[in-house]
NUBA-909720 format. One record per residue (C-alpha): residue number from 1; x, y, z; residue in three letters. Coordinates in nm, 2 decimals. Layout:
N
[NUM [X Y Z] Ala]
...
// end
This chain:
486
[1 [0.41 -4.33 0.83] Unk]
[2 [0.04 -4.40 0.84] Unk]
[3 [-0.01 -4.07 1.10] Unk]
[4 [0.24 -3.87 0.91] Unk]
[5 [0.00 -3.90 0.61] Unk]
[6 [-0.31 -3.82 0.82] Unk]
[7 [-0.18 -3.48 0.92] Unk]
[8 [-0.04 -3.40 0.60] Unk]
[9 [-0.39 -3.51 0.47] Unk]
[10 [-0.56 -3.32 0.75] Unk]
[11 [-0.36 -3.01 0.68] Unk]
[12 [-0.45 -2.98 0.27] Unk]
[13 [-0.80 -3.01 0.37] Unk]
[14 [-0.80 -2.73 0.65] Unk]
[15 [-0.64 -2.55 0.38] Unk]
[16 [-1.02 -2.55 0.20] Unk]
[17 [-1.15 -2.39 0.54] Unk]
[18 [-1.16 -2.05 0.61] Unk]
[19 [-0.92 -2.04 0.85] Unk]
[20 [-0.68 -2.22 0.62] Unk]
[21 [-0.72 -1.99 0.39] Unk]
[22 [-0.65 -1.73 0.59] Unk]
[23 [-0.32 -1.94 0.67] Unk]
[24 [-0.25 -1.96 0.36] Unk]
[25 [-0.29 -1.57 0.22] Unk]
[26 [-0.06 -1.46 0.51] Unk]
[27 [0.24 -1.59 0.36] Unk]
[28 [0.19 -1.40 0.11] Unk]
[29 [0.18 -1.09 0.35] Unk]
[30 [0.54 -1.01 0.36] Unk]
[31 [0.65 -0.67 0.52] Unk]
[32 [0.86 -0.40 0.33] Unk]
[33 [1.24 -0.52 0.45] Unk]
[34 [1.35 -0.16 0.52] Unk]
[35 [1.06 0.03 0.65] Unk]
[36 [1.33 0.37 0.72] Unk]
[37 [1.36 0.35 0.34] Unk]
[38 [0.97 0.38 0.29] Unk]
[39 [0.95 0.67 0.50] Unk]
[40 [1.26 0.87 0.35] Unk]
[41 [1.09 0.83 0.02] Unk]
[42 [0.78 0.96 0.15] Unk]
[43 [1.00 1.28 0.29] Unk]
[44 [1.15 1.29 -0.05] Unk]
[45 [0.84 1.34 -0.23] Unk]
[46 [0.71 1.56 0.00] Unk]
[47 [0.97 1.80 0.00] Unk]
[48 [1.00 1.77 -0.39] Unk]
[49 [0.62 1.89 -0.43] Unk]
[50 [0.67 2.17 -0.15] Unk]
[51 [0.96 2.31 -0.34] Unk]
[52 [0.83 2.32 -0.72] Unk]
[53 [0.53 2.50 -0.55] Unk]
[54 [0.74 2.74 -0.37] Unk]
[55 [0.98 2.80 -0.71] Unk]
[56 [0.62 2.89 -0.87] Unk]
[57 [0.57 3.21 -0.63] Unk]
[58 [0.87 3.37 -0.80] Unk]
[59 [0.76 3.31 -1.11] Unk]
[60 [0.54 3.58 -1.30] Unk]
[61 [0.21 3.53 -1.27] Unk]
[62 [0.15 3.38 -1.63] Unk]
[63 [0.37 3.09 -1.55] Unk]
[64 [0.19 2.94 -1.26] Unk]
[65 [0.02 2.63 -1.26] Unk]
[66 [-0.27 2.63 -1.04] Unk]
[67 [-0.25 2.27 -1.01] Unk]
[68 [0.02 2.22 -0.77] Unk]
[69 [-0.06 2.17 -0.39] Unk]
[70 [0.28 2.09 -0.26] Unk]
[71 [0.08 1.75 -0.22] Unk]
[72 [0.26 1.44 -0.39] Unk]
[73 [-0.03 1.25 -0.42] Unk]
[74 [-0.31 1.56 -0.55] Unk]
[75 [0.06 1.72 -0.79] Unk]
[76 [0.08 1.33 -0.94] Unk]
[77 [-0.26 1.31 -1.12] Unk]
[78 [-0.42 1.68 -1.09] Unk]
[79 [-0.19 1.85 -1.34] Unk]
[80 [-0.29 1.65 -1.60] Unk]
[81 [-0.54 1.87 -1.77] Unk]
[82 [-0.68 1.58 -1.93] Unk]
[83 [-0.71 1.35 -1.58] Unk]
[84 [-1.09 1.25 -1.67] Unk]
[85 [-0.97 1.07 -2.00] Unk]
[86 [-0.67 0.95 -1.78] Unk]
[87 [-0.79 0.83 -1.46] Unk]
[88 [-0.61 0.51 -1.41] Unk]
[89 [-0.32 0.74 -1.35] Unk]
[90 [-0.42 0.75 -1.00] Unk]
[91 [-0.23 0.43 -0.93] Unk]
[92 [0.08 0.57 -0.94] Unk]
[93 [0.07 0.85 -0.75] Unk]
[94 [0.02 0.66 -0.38] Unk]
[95 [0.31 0.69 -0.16] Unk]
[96 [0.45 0.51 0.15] Unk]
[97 [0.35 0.16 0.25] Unk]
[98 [0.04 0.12 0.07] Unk]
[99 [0.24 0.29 -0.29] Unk]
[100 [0.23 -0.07 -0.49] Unk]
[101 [-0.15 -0.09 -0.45] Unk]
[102 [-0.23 -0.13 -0.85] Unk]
[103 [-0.62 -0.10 -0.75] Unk]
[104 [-0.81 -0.18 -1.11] Unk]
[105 [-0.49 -0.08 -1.28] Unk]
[106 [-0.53 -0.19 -1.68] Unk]
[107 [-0.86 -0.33 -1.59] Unk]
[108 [-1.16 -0.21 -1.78] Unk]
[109 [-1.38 0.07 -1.68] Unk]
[110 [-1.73 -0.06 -1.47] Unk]
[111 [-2.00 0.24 -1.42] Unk]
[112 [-2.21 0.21 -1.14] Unk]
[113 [-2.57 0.26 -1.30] Unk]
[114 [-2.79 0.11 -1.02] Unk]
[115 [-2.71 0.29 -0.67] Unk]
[116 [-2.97 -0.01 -0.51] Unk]
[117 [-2.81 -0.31 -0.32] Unk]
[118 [-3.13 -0.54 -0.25] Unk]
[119 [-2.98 -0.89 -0.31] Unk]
[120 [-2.62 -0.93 -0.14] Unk]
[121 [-2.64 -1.31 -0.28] Unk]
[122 [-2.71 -1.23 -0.66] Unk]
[123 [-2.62 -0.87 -0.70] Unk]
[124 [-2.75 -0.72 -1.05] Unk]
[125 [-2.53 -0.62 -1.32] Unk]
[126 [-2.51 -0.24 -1.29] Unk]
[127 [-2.50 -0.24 -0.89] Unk]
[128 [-2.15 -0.13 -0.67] Unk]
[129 [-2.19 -0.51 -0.49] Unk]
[130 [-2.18 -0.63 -0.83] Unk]
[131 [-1.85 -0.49 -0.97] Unk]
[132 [-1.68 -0.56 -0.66] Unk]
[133 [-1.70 -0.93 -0.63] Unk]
[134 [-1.56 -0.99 -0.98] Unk]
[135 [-1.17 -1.16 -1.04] Unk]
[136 [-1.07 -0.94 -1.27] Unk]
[137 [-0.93 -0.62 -1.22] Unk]
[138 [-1.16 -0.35 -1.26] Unk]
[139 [-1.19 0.04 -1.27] Unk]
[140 [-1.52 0.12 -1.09] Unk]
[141 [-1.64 0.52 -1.16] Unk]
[142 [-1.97 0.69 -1.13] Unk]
[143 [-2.17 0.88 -1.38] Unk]
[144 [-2.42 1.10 -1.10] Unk]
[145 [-2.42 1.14 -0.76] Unk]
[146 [-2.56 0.86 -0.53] Unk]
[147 [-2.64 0.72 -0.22] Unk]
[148 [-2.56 0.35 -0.18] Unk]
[149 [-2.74 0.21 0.12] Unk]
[150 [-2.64 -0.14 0.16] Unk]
[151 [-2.82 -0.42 0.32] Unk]
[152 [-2.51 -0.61 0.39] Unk]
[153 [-2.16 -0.57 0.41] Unk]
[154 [-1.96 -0.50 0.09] Unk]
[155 [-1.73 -0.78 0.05] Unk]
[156 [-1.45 -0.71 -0.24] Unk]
[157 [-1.27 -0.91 -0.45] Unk]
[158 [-0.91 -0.80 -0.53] Unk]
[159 [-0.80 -0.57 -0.81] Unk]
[160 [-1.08 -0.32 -0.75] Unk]
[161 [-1.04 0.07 -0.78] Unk]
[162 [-1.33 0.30 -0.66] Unk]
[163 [-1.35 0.63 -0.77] Unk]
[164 [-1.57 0.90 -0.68] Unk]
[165 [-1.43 1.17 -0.87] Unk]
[166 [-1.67 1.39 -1.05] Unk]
[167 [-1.96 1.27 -0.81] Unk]
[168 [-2.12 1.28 -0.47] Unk]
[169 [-2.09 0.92 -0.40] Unk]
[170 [-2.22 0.79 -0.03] Unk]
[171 [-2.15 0.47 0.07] Unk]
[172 [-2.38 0.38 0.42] Unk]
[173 [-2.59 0.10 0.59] Unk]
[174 [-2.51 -0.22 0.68] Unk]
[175 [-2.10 -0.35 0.66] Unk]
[176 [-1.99 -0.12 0.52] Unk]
[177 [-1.67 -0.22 0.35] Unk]
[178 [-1.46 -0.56 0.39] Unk]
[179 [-1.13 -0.64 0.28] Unk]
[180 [-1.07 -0.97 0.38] Unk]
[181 [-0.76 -1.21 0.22] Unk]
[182 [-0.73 -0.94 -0.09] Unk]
[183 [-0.48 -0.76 -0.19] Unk]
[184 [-0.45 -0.43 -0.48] Unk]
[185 [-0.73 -0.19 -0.32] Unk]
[186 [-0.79 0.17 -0.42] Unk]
[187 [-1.08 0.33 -0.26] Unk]
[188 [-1.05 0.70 -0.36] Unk]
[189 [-1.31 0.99 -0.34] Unk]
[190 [-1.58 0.82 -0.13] Unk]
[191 [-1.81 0.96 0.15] Unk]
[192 [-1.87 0.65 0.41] Unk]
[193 [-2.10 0.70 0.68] Unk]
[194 [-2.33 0.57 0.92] Unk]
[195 [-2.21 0.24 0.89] Unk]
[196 [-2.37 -0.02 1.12] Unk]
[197 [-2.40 -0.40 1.20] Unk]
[198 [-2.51 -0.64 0.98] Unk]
[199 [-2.43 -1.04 0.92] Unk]
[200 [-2.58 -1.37 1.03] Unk]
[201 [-2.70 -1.41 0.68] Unk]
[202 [-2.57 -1.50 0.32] Unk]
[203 [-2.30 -1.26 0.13] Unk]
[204 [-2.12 -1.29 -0.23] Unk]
[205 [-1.82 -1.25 -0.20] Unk]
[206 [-1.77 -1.38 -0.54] Unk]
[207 [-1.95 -1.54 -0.92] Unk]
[208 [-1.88 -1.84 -0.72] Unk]
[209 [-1.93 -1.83 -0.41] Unk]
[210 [-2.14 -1.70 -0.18] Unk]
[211 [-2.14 -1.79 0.25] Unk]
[212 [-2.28 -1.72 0.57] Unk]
[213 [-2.16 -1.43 0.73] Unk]
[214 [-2.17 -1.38 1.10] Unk]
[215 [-2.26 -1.03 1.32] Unk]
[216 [-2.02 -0.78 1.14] Unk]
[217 [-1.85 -0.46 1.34] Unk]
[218 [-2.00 -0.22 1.13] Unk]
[219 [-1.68 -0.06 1.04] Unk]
[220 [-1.63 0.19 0.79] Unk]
[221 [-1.36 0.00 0.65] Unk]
[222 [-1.23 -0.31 0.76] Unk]
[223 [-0.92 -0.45 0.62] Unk]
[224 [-0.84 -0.80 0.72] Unk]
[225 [-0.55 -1.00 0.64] Unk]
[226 [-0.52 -0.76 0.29] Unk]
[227 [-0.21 -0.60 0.15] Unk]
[228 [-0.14 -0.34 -0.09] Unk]
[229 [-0.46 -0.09 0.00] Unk]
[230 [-0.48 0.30 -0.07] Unk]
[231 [-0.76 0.50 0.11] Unk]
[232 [-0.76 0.85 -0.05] Unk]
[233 [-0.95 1.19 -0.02] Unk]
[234 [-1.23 1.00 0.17] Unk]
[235 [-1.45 1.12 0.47] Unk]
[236 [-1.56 0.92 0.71] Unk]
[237 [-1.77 0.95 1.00] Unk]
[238 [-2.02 0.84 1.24] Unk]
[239 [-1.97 0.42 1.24] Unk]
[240 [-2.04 0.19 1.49] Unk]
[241 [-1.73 0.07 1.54] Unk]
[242 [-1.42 0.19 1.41] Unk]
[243 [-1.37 0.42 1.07] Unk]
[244 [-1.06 0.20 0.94] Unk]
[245 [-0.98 -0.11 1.12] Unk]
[246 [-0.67 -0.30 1.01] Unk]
[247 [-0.63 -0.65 1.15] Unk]
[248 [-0.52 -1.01 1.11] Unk]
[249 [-0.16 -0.94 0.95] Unk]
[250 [-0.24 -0.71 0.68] Unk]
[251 [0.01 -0.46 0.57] Unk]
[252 [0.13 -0.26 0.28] Unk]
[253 [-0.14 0.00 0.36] Unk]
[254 [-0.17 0.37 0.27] Unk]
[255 [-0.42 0.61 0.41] Unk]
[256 [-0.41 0.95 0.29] Unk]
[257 [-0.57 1.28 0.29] Unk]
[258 [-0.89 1.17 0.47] Unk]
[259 [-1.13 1.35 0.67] Unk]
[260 [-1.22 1.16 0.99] Unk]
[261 [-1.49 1.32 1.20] Unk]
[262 [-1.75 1.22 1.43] Unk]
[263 [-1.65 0.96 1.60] Unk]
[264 [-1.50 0.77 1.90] Unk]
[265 [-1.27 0.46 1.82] Unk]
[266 [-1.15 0.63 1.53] Unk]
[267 [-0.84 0.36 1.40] Unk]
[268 [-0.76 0.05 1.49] Unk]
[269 [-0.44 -0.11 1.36] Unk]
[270 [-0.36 -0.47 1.49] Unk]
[271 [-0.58 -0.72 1.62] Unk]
[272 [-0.42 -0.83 1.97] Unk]
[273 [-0.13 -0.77 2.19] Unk]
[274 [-0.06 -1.11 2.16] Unk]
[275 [-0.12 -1.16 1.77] Unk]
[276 [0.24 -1.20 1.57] Unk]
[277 [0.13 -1.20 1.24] Unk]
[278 [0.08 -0.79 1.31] Unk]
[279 [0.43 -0.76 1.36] Unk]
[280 [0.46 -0.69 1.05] Unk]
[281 [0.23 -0.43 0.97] Unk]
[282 [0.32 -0.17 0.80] Unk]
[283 [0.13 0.16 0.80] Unk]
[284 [0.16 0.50 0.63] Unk]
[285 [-0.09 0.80 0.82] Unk]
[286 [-0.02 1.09 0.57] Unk]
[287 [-0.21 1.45 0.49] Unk]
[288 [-0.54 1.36 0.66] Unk]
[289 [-0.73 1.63 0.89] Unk]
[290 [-0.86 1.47 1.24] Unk]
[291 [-1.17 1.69 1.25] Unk]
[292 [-1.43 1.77 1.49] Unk]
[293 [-1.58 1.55 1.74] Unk]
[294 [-1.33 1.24 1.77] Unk]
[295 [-1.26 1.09 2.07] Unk]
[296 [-0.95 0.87 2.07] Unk]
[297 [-0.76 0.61 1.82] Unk]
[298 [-0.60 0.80 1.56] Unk]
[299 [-0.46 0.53 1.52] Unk]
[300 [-0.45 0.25 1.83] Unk]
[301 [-0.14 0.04 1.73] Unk]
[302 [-0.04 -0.33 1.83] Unk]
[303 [0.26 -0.43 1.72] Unk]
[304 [0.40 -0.31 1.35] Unk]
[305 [0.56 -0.03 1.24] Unk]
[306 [0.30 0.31 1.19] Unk]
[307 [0.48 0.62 0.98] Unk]
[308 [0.26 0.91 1.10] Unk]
[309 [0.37 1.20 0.85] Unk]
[310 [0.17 1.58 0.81] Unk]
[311 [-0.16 1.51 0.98] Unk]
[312 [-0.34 1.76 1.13] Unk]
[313 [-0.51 1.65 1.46] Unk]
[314 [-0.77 1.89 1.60] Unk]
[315 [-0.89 1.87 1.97] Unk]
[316 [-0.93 1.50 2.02] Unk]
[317 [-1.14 1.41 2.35] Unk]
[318 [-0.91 1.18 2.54] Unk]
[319 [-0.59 1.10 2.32] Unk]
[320 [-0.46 1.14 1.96] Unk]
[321 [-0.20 0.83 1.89] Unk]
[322 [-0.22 0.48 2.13] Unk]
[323 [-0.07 0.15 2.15] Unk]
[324 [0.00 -0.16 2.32] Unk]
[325 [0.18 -0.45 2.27] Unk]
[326 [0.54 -0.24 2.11] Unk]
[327 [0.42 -0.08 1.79] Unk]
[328 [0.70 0.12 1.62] Unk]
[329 [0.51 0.46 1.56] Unk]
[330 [0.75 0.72 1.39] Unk]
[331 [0.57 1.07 1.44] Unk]
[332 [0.68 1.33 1.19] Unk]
[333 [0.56 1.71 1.07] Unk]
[334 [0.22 1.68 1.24] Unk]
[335 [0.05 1.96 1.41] Unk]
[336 [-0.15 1.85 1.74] Unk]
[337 [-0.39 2.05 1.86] Unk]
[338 [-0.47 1.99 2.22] Unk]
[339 [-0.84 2.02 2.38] Unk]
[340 [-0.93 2.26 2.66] Unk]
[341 [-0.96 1.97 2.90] Unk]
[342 [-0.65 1.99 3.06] Unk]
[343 [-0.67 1.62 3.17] Unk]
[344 [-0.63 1.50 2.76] Unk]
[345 [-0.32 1.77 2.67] Unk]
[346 [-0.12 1.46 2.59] Unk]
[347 [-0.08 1.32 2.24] Unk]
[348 [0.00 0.97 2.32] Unk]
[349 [-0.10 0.69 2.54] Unk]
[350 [0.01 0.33 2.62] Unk]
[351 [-0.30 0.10 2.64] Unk]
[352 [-0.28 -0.10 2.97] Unk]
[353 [0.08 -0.10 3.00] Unk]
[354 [0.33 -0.01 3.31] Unk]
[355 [0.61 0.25 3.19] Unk]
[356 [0.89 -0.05 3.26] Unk]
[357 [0.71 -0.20 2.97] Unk]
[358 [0.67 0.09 2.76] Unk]
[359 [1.02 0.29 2.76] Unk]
[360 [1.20 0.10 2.53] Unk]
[361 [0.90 0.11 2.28] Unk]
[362 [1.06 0.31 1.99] Unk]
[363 [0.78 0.63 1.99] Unk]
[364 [0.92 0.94 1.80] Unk]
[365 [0.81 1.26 1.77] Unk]
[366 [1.03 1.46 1.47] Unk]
[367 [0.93 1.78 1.39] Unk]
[368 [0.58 1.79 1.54] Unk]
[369 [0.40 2.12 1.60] Unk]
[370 [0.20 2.07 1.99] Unk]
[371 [-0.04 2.39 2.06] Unk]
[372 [-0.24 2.42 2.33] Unk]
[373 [-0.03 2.27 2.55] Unk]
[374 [0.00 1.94 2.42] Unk]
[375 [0.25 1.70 2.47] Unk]
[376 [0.40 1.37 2.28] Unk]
[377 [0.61 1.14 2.52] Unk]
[378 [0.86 0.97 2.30] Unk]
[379 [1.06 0.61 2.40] Unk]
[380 [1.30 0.38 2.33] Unk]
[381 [1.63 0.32 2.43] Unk]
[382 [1.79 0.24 2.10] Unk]
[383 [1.62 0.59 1.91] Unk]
[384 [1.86 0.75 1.76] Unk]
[385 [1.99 0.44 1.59] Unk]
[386 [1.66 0.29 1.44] Unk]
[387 [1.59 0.63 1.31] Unk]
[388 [1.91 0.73 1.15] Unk]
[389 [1.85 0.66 0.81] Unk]
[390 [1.46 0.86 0.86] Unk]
[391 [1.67 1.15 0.97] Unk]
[392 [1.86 1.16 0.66] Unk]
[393 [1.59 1.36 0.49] Unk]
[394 [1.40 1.53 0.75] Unk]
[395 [1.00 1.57 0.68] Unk]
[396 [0.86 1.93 0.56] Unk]
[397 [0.79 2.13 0.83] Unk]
[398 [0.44 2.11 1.04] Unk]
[399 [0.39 2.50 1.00] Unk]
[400 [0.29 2.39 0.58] Unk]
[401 [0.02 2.17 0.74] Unk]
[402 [-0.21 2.40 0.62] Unk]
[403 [-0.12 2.33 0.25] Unk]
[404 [-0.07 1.96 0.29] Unk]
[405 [-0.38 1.90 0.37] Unk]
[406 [-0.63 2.20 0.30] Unk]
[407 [-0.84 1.94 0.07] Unk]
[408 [-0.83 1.67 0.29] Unk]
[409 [-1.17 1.45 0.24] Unk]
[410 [-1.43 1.41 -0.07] Unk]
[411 [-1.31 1.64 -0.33] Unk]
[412 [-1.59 1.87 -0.52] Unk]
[413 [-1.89 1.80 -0.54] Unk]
[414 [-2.03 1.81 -0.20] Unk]
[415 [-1.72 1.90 -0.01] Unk]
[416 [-1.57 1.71 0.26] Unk]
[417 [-1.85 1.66 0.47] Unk]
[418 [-2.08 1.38 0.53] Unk]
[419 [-2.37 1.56 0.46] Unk]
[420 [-2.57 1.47 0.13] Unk]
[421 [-2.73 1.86 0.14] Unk]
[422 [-2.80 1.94 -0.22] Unk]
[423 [-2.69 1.70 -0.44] Unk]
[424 [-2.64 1.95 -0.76] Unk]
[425 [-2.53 2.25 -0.66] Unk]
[426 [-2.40 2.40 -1.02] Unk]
[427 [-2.44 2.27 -1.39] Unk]
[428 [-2.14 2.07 -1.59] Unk]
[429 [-2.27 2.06 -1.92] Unk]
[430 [-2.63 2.06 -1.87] Unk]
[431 [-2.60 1.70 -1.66] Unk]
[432 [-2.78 1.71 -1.35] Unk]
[433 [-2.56 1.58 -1.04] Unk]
[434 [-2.21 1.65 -1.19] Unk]
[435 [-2.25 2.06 -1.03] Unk]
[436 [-1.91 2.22 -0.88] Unk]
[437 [-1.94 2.21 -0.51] Unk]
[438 [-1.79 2.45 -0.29] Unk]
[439 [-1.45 2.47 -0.26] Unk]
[440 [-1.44 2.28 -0.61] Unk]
[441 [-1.17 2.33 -0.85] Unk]
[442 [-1.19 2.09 -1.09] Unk]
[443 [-1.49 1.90 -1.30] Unk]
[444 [-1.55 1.61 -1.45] Unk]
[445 [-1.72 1.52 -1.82] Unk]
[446 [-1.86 1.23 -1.88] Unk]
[447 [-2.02 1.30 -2.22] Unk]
[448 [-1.92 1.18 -2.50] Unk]
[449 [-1.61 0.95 -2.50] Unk]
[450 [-1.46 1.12 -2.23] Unk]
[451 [-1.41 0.77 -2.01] Unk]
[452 [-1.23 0.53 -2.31] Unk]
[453 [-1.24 0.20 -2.19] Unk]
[454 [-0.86 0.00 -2.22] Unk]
[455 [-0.86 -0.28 -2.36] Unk]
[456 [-0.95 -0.65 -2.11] Unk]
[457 [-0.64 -0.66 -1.87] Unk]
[458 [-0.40 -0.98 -1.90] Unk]
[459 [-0.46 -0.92 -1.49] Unk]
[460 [-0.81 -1.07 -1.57] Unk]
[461 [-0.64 -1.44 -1.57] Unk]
[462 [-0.40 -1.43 -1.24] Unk]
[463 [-0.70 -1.54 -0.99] Unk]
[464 [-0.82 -1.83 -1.22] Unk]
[465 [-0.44 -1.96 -1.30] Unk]
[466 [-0.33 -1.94 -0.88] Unk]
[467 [-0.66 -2.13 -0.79] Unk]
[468 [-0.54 -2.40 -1.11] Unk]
[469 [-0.19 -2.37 -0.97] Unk]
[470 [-0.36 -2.44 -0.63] Unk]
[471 [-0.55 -2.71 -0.74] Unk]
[472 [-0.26 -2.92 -0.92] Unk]
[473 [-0.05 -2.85 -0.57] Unk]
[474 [-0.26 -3.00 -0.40] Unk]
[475 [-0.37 -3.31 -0.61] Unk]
[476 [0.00 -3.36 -0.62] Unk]
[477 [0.06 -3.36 -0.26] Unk]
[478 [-0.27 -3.58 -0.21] Unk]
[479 [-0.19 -3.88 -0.44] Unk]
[480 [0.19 -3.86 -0.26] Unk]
[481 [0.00 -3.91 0.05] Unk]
[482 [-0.20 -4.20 -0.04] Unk]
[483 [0.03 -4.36 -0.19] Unk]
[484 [0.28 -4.38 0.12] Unk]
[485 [-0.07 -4.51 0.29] Unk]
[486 [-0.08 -4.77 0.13] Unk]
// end
């Protein structure tokens, strides 16, 4: 009895450690039980945006609405004229895996003021690092452009929405951003760049605590042991290491009409060949543009299941899509475009694995577009029967590629690119930094009481009554094992 109690002891204590924490958060991480069902939803919406647009071209002109894209995500919150006064809408326009991500849903509104980031252990009130770190759910916007250059990485706290819109809004230096044992991430409208290592030092990662942080990746984004994120209309390029890492059983995960340029290890999803928890990952890859200059990883999978749905990949360096360790990776409407180097024609590749290995992984390519002389060798014995209920509503066609993602990346001001250029390029009212970029075809207004701030969420209270809930758990369970001690 007396060593029963020790480990049950020794166990509630680890639980204080990082690593129990981490223990603990991944039971929370529970997989979508019908994955197939994600995707045909994601095909339904898809083909329900395609078609209202292509109704529109035989309407007269008068009757058109310029807002719709044949997008589901842009047709969800764009045609609302009055989007600026209505921005939390955004939350319910995600599809795929990462669609229940509530971000800073019926949180207030927090404007980033101060673009410095100087004190990653006492941020001031004003700064990005600031807002991020907080419980409660919160809508984070931006009233001008800016470059935030931080010192350290950005560690978040969950229930946090970011949103560019209306702004140039560069987000570099040292981190960059971390999602680690969070959950209920939108990150929308963001340039991230130049990213690099930083660490073995002290980081908030919230009011109450701050800890030492080892040697970081320097990943654009790194999501670790997180569910429900959304990564939308964001460029990235030129990190150290990857643009959008995924690891440590994370899942519920959406990224969406990115630009990704610049780069080599573009994506990494999974953290080892070996590492269960990533079994059940579940990724959607939809409407981004894999730009100039990229080498390989869009994405690298281990384990889970990867919906890759109306991408456009341009003339990757040495593969496109990669994996080890049997990913499911469910390829549909993309449009590969090969490179001239007739030694990296082929689309996929199977990380340090023999073909015995690999032909029964379940790799499917459904409706693909391959130019150039690329190629995508599918697997898996048992196909046609995992994918049957995917097939019931087949994904748009791969020749509208060009419309599903023609605004990939930043929208307006600044375009898509990483490249601060000029950071007012028009007027909006007589406010410097709010100018209409190229390519831009809507504006923001902040004047006024254009942003009305909602009321405090009830959302504000759910960390504080799961670490009470927590806390009496765990007194409970102590004083049971005591007692028997004694």
């Amino acid at each position: 009895m007396l060593t029963i109690s020790c480990i049950v002891l020794t166990l509630i204590l680890s639980s204080f450690s990082p690593l129990g924490s981490a223990m603990l958060n991944r039971t929370l991480l529970v997989p979508h039980p019908n994955p197939e069902e994600v995707v045909q939803e994601v095909q339904r919406r898809v083909n329900a945006s395609v078609s209202r647009r292509q109704t529109l071209q035989v309407l007269s002109q008068e009757d058109q609405s310029t807002c719709l894209t044949g997008n589901p995500i842009d047709d969800c919150w764009k045609c609302d004229p009055d989007w600026p006064n209505n921005r939390q809408r955004l939350a319910d326009c995600a599809i795929g895996f990462g669609q229940y991500a509530m971000g800073g849903k019926n949180g207030e509104y927090y404007i980033v003021t101060d673009s410095s980031d100087d004190d990653a252990v006492n941020p001031r009130p004003g700064t990005l690092r600031y807002a991020v770190i907080q419980p409660q759910p919160l809508w984070i916007v931006f009233p001008t452009n800016m470059l935030i250059k931080l010192s350290q990485e950005l560690i978040f706290n969950s229930y946090k929405t970011l949103d560019g819109r209306g702004a140039n809004v560069h987000i570099s230096g040292g981190g960059c951003i971390t999602l680690q044992y969070i959950s209920n991430v939108i990150i929308h409208n963001i340039h991230i760049h130049h990213c690099v290592q930083s660490g073995n030092t002290n980081v908030r990662s919230s009011p109450t605590h701050f800890g030492y942080r080892t040697k970081s990746d320097g990943d654009g984004i790194s999501i670790f042991g997180s569910k429900d994120i959304w990564i939308d209309h964001c460029s990235l390029s030129h990190c150290k290491d990857g643009l959008i890492d995924a690891v440590m059983g994370s899942t519920g995960i959406t990224i969406s009409n990115n630009f990704f340029s610049h780069h080599n290890e573009v994506m990494l999803l999974g953290h080892s060949d070996d590492y269960s928890p990533d079994s059940g990952m579940q990724v959607t890859i939809a409407f981004n543009h894999f730009g100039e200059q990229l080498v390989q990883r869009m994405p690298r999978c281990r384990r889970g299941y990867i919906h890759v749905v109306n991408n456009d990949f341009t003339q990757w360096e040495m593969y496109a899509i990669g994996g080890s360790g049997n990913p499911t990776i469910n390829s549909q409407g993309n449009r590969y475009t090969a490179p001239s180097n007739r030694n990296a024609k082929e689309v996929t590749k199977r990380v340090d694995t023999a073909e015995d290995d690999w032909r029964g992984w379940n790799w499917r390519s459904e409706g693909d577009i391959l130019v150039n002389g690329a190629f995508f060798v599918a697997s898996g014995a048992e196909l046609e029967v995992k994918y049957e209920k995917a097939y019931s509503v087949e994904p748009k066609s791969a020749v509208l590629i060009d419309l599903l993602t023609m605004h990939s990346g930043v929208l307006g001001v600044g375009g898509r690119n990483n490249n601060l250029g000029m950071w007012s390029t028009g007027s909006n009212g007589g406010k410097e930094g709010l100018g209409s970029g190229e390519g831009d075809d809507y504006l923001d207004d902040y004047s006024g009481s254009s942003i009305s701030l909602p009321p405090p969420s009830p959302y504000a209270l759910l960390p504080i009554l799961t670490a009470l809930i927590y806390l009496l758990s765990f007194q409970y369970i102590i004083a049971a094992a005591l007692t028997s001690m004694l």
